[in-house]
C-alpha positions as CSV (number, residue, x, y, z in Angstrom):
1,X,-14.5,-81.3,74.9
2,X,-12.1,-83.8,76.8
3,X,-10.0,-81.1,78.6
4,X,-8.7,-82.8,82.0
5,X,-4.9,-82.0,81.6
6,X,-2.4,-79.1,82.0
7,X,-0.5,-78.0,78.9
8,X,2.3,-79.5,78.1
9,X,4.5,-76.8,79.6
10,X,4.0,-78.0,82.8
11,X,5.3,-81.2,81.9
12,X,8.9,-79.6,80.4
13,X,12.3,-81.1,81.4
14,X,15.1,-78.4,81.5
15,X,17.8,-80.9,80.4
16,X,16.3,-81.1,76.9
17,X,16.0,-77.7,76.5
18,X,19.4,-76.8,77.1
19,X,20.6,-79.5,74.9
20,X,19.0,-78.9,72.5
21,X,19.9,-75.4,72.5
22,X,23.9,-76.3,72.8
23,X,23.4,-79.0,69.4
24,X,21.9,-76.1,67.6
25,X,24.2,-73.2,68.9
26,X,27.3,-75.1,68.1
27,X,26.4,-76.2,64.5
28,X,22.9,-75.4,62.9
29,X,23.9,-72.1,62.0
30,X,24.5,-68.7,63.4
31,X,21.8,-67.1,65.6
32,X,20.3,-64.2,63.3
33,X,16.4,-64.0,64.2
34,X,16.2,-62.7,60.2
35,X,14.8,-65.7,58.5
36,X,15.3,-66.0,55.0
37,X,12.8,-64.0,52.9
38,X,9.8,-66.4,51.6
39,X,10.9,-68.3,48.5
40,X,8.5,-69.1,45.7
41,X,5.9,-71.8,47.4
42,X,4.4,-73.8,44.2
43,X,2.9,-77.5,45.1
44,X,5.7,-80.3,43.5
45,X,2.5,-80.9,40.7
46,X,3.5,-85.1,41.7
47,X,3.2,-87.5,44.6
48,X,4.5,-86.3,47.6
49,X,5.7,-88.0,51.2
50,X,5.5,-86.0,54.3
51,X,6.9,-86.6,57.3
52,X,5.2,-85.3,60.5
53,X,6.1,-85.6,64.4
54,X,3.7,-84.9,67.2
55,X,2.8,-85.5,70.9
56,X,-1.2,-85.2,70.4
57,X,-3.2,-87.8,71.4
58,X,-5.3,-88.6,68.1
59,X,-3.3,-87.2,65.8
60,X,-3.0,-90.0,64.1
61,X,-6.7,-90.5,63.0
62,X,-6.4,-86.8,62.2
63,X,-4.0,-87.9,59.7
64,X,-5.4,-90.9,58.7
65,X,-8.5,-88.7,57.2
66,X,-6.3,-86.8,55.7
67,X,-4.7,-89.3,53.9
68,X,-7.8,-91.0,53.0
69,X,-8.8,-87.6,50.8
70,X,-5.7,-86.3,49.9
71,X,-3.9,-89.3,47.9
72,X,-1.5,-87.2,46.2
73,X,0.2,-85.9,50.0
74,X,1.0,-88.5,51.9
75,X,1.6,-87.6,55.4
76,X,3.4,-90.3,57.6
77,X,3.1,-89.1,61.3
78,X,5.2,-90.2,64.4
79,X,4.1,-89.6,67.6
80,X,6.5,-88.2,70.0
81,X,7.1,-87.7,73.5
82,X,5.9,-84.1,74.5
83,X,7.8,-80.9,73.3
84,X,10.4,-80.7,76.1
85,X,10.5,-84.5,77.3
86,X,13.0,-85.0,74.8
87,X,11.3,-84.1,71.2
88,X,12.1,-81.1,70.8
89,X,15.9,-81.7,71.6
90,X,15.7,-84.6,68.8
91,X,14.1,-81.6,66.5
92,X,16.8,-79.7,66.8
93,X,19.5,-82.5,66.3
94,X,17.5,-83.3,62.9
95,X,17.7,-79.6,61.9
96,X,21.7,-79.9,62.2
97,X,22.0,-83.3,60.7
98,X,19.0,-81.9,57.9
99,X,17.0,-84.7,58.8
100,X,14.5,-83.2,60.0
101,X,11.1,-84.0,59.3
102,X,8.5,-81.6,57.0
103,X,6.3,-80.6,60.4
104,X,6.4,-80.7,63.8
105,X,4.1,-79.8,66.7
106,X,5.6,-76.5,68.6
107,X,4.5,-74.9,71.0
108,X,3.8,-71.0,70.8
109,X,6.7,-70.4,73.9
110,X,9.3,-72.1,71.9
111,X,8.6,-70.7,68.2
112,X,11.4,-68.7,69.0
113,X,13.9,-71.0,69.9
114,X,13.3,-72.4,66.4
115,X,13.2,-69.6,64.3
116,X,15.9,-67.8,65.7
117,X,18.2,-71.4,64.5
118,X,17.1,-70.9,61.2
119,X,15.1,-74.0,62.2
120,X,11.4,-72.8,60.6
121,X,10.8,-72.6,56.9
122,X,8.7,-69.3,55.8
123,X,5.1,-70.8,54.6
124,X,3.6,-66.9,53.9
125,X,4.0,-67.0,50.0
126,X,2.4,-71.0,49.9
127,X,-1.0,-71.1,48.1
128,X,-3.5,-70.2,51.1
129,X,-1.7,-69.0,53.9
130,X,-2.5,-65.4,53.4
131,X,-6.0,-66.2,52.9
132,X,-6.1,-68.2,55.8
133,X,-5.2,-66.0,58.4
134,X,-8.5,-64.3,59.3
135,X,-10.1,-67.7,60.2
136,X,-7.7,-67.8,63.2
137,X,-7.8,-65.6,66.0
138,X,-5.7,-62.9,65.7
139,X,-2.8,-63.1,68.5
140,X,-2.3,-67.3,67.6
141,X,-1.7,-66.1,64.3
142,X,0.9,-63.1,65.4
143,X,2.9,-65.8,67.4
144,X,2.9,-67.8,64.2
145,X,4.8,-65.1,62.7
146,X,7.4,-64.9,65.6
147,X,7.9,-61.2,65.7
148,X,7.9,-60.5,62.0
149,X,6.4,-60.2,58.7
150,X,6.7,-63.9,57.7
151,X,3.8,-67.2,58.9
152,X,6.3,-70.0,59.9
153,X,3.3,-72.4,61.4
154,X,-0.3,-72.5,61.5
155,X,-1.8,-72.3,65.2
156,X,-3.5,-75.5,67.0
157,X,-5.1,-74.7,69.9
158,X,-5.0,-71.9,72.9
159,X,-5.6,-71.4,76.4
160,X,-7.0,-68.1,77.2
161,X,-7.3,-67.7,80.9
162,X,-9.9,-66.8,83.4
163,X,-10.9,-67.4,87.4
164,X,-12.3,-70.4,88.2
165,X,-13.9,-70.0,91.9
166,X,-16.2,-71.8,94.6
167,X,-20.1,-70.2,94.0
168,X,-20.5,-71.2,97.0
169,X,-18.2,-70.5,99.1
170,X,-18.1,-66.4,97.9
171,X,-22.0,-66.7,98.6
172,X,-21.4,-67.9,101.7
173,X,-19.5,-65.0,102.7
174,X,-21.1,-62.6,100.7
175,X,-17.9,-61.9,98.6
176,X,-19.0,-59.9,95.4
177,X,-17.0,-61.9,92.8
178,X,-14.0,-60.0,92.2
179,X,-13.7,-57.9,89.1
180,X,-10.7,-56.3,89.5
181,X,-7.5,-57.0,90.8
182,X,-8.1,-55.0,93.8
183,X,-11.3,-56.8,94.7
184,X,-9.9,-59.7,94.3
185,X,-7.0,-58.8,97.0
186,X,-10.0,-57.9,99.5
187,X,-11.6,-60.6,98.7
188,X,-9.0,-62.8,100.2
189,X,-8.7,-60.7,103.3
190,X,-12.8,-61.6,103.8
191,X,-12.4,-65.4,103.1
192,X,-9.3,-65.8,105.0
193,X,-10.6,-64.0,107.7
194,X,-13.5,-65.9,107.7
195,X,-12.4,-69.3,107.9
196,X,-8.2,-69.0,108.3
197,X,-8.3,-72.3,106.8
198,X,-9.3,-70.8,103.9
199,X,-6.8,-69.1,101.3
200,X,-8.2,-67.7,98.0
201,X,-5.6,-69.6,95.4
202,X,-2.4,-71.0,95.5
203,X,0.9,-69.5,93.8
204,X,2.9,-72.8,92.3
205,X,6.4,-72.4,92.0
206,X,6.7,-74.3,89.3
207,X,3.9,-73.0,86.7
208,X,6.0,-69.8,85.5
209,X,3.8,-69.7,82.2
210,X,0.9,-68.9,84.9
211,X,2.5,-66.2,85.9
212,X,3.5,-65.2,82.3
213,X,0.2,-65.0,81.2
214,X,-0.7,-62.9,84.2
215,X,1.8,-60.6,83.2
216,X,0.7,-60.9,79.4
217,X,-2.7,-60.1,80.5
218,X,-1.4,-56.8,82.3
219,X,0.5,-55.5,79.4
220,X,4.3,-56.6,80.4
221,X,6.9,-57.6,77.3
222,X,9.6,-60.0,78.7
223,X,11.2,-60.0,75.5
224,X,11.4,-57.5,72.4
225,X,12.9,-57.4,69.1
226,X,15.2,-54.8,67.4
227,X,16.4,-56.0,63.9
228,X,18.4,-59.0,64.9
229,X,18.7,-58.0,68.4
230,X,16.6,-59.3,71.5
231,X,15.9,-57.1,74.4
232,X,15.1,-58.5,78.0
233,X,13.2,-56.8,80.9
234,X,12.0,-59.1,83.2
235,X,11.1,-56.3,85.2
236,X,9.2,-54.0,82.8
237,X,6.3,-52.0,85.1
238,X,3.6,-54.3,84.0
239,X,5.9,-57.3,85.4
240,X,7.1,-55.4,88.3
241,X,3.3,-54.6,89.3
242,X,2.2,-58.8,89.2
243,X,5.0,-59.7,90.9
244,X,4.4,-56.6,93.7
245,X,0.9,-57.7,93.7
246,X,1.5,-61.5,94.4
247,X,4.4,-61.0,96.8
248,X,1.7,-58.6,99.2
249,X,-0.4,-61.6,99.2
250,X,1.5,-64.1,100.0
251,X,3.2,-61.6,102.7
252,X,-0.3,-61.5,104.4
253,X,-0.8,-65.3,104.5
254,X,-3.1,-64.9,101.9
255,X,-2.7,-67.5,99.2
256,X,-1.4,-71.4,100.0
257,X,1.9,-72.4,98.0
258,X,1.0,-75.7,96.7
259,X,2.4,-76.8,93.8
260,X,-0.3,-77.0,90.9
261,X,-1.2,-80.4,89.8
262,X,0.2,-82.4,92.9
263,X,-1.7,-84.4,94.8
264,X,-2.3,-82.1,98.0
265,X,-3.5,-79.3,95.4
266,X,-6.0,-81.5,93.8
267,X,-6.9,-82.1,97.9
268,X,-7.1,-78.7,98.6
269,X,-9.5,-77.9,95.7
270,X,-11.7,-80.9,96.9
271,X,-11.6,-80.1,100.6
272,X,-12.8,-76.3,99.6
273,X,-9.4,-75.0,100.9
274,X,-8.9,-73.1,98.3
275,X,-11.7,-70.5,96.4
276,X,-10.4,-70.0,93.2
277,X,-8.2,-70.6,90.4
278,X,-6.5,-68.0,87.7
279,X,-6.5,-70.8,85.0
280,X,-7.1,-71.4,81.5
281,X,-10.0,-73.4,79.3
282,X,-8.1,-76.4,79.7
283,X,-8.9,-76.0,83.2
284,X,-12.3,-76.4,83.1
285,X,-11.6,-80.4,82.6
286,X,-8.6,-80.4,84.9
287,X,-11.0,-78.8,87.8
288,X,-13.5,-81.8,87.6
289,X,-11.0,-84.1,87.5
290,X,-9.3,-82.9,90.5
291,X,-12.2,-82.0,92.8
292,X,-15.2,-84.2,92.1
293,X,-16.8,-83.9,95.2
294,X,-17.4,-80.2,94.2
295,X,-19.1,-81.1,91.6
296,X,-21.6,-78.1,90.9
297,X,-20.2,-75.6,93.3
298,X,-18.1,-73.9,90.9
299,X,-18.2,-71.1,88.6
300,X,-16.0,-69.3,86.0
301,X,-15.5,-65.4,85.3
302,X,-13.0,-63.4,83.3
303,X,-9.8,-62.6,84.8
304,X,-9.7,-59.8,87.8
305,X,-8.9,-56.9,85.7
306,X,-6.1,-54.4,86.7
307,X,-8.7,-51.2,85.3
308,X,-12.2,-51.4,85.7
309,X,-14.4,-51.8,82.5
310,X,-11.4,-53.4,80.9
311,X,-11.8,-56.9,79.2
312,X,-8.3,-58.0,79.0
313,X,-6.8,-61.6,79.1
314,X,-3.4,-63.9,78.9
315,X,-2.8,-66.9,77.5
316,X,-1.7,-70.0,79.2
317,X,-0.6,-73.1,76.8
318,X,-1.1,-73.9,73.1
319,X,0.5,-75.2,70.2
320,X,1.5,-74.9,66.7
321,X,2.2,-77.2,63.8
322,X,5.1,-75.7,62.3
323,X,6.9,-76.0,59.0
324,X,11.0,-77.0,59.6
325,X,13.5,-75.6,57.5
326,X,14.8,-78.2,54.6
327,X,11.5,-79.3,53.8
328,X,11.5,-79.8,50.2
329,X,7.6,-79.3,50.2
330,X,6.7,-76.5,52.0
331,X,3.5,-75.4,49.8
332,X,2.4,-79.1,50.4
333,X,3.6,-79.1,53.8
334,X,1.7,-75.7,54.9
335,X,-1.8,-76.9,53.0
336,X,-1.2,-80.5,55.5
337,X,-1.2,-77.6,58.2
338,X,-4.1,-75.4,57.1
339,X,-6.5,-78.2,56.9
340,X,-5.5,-80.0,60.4
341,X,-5.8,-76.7,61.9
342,X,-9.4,-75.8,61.0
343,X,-11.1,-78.3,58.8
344,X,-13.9,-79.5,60.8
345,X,-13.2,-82.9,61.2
346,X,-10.1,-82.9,61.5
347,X,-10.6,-80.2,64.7
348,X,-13.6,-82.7,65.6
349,X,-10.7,-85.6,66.4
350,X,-8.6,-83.1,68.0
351,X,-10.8,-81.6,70.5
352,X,-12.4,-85.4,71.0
353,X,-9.0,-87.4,71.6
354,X,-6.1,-84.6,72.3
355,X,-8.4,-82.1,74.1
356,X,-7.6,-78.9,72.3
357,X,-9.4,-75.6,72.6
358,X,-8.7,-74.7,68.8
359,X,-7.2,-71.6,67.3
360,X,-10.1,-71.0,64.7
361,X,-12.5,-68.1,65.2
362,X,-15.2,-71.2,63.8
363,X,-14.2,-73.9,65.8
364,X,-14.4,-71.3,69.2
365,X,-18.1,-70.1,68.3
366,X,-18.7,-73.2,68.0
367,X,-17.1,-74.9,71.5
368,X,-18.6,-76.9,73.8
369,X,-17.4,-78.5,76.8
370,X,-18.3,-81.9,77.4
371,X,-22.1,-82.7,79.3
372,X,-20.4,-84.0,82.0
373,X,-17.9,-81.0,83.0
374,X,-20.7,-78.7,82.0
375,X,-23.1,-80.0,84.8
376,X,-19.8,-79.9,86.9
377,X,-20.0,-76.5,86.4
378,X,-23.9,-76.1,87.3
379,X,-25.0,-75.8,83.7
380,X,-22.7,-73.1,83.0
381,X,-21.7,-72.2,79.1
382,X,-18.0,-72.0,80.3
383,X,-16.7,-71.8,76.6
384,X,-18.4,-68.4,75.9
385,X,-16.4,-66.5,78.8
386,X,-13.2,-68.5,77.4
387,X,-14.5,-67.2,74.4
388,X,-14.4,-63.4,75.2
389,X,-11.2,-64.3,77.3
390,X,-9.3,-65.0,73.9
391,X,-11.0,-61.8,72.2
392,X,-9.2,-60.1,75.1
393,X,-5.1,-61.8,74.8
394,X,-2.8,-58.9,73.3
395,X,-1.0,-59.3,70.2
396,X,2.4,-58.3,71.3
397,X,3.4,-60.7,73.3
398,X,6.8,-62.4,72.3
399,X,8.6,-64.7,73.7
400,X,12.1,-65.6,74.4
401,X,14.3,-68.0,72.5
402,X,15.2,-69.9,75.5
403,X,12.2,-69.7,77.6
404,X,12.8,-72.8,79.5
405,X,16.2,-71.8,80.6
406,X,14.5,-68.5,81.7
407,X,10.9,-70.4,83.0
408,X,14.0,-72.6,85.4
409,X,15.9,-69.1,85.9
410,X,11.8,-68.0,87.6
411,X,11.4,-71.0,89.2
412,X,14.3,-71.4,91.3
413,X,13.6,-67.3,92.3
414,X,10.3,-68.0,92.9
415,X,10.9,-71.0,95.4
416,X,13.5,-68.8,97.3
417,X,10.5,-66.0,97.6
418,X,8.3,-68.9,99.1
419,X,10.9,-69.8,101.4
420,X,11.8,-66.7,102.8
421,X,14.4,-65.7,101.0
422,X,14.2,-63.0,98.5
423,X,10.9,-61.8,97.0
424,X,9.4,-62.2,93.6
425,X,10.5,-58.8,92.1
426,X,14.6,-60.0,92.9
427,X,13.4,-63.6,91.3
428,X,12.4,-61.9,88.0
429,X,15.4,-59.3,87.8
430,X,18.0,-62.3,88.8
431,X,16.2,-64.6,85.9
432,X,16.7,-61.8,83.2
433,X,19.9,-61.4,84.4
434,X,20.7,-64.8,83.8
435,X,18.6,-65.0,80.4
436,X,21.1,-62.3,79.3
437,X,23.8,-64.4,80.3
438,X,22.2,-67.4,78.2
439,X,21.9,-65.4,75.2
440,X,25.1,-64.2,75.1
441,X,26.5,-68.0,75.8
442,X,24.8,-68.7,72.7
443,X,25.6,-66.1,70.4
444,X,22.7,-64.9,70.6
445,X,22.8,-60.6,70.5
446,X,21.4,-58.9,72.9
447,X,20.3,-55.0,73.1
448,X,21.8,-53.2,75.6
């Protein structure tokens, strides 16, 4: 598989977000997260036009197959800039002018922002959904259902996480490869001690969805739902602990700050700076990219777990293909969805061209990454720890409906904690503070 990139979240604009959010708060409709109840879902029985927007490199010979077999559903497609670069904020413009388009690619992190506009359609009485669901791992297809009983999109692709680290450098050493978090913690006091130029990872400012999945993997719930009601806790135990555990760290000098994906992280990784990487599948093409002269030096293991003898995981990236409200064709609209989502060839163009790790319990038995990045890796099968990774991601995590306004909330706490000033425990209680403050801003209710 061609996976050099980050996921899109790292690429994000804030601007967007919040405009987007102020178009749809002022006039797309009030914000109740109870969606209307699934209306009847029979296919039109004509020819039918479909109108698609997406960011994913390929999609459009994806579609073109499509409409080479199905002439009755004609899908027109129009590739976008990524989610929060601006396409997302001309979604939701579309959904108050109800011009939007059938389908759009959306991320799992902002489901929510949609759904609690009114912005999704519910596809879960069109012909196949139910039947569909078992062929996608479970949690993609609990975000697809944004907190309730309804499917308002059909998951893409995933990125369940796991530790990237330097073989050689923890033989070197002779560091056990960490298996929990606690091993890992003294493993950073042996490298560092053996080589001060050495720190065991880096924490980015910048890359809260990191550090979400870190706290997905250890059982923390940013956000809950009560009826129409959203609860925030920033600050749960489970948050409270990865935050506690990363702020000891980086007290001790014991992890670098660079900021993922610059230029002097990619040197770090190259220059064997810096021993491993908490990352997701994805990362397994970014790595190579990044670090070339390391070729065959590195290795990948599930995540440090908080209990021995667990087997748990988070989630870092992945998308959806999402029905919009207003669609006059949703039964034709969610079948367009099944099949891009885990018909063979179509999955075969999106891996190949748009570098996805798919959602399909198939498509992931079946994963491979590409020769080269597997002799990067020493011969490694990296995809079958990814693969246990993913049976290890919790169902119940939800997200917010304004994650970026509470990922910028993070980010400017978390770069005050790397300067000195404040830790990470006051960044996360300050940004659900402020998340509560957004919410409200926006009509949005909140739980006390």
């Amino acid at each position: 598989m061609v996976r050099t990139s980050p996921p899109t979240n790292r690429l994000r604009r804030l601007g967007a977000a919040v405009a987007a959010l102020a178009l749809v708060t002022s006039g797309c409709g009030s914000a109740d997260t109870a969606a209307p109840a699934a209306a009847a879902c029979a296919p039109a029985g004509g020819k039918v036009e479909l109108s698609f927007w997406s960011w994913l490199p390929g999609i459009d010979q994806a579609v073109a197959l499509w409409n080479q077999g199905h002439p009755d559903i004609h899908v027109s497609v129009e590739q976008t800039p990524q989610g929060n670069q601006g396409t997302y904020n001309k979604m939701f413009t579309a959904l108050k002018a109800n011009q939007a388009p059938d389908l759009g690619q959306v991320e799992f992190d902002s489901l929510p922002g949609f759904r609690v506009q009114q912005g999704l359609r519910d596809i879960s009485a069109c012909p196949g959904v139910a039947d569909a669901k078992s062929k996608f791992v479970d949690w993609t297809w609990a975000q697809a259902s944004v907190g309730g009983d309804g499917v308002f999109a059909i998951p893409q692709d995933t990125g369940p996480m796991g530790l990237f680290y330097r073989k050689d450098l923890f033989e070197k050493y002779h560091v056990p490869v960490p298996a929990t978090w606690d091993e890992y913690a003294e493993a950073a006091k042996t490298l560092h001690a053996a080589d001060p130029g050495l720190t065991i990872t880096h924490f980015p400012q910048k890359d809260v969805n990191w550090f979400a999945g870190l706290v997905w993997q250890a059982g923390g719930h940013w956000f809950t739902q009560d009826g129409r009601q959203w609860k925030v806790n920033l600050t749960d135990p489970a948050s409270t602990k990865v935050a506690g555990y990363w702020q000891n760290l980086l007290s001790q000098g014991l992890v670098s700050n660079y900021q993922g994906f610059s230029e002097s992280w990619n040197k770090a990784l190259d220059s064997g700076q810096i021993a491993t990487w908490t990352g997701a599948v994805w990362g397994v093409g970014t790595i190579a990219k990044a670090a070339p002269s390391t070729a065959g030096k590195w290795a990948v293991a599930p995540l440090p777990q908080w209990t021995k003898g667990e087997q748990r995981s988070g989630n870092w990236g992945g998308s959806t293909t999402a029905v919009f409200a207003g669609t006059k064709h949703p039964a034709e609209a969610a079948q367009f969805a099944l099949w891009l989502n885990s018909d063979p060839q179509a999955l075969a163009i999106l891996t190949a061209q748009g570098g996805i790790y798919p959602a399909t319990v198939a498509a992931q038995g079946s994963a491979k990454a590409s020769p080269e990045n597997t002799q990067f890796f020493g011969g490694q099968d990296v995809d079958a720890v990814f693969r246990d990774a993913g049976k290890g991601v919790s169902q119940d995590f939800t997200w917010g409906p304004s994650m970026e306004q509470t990922y910028a909330h993070v980010r400017d706490g978390f770069g005050a904690a790397l300067s000195g000033s404040g830790t990470l425990g006051k960044a996360l209680s300050d940004a659900g503070a402020a998340t509560i403050t957004d919410l409200q801003r926006q009509s949005i209710p909140v739980a006390k």
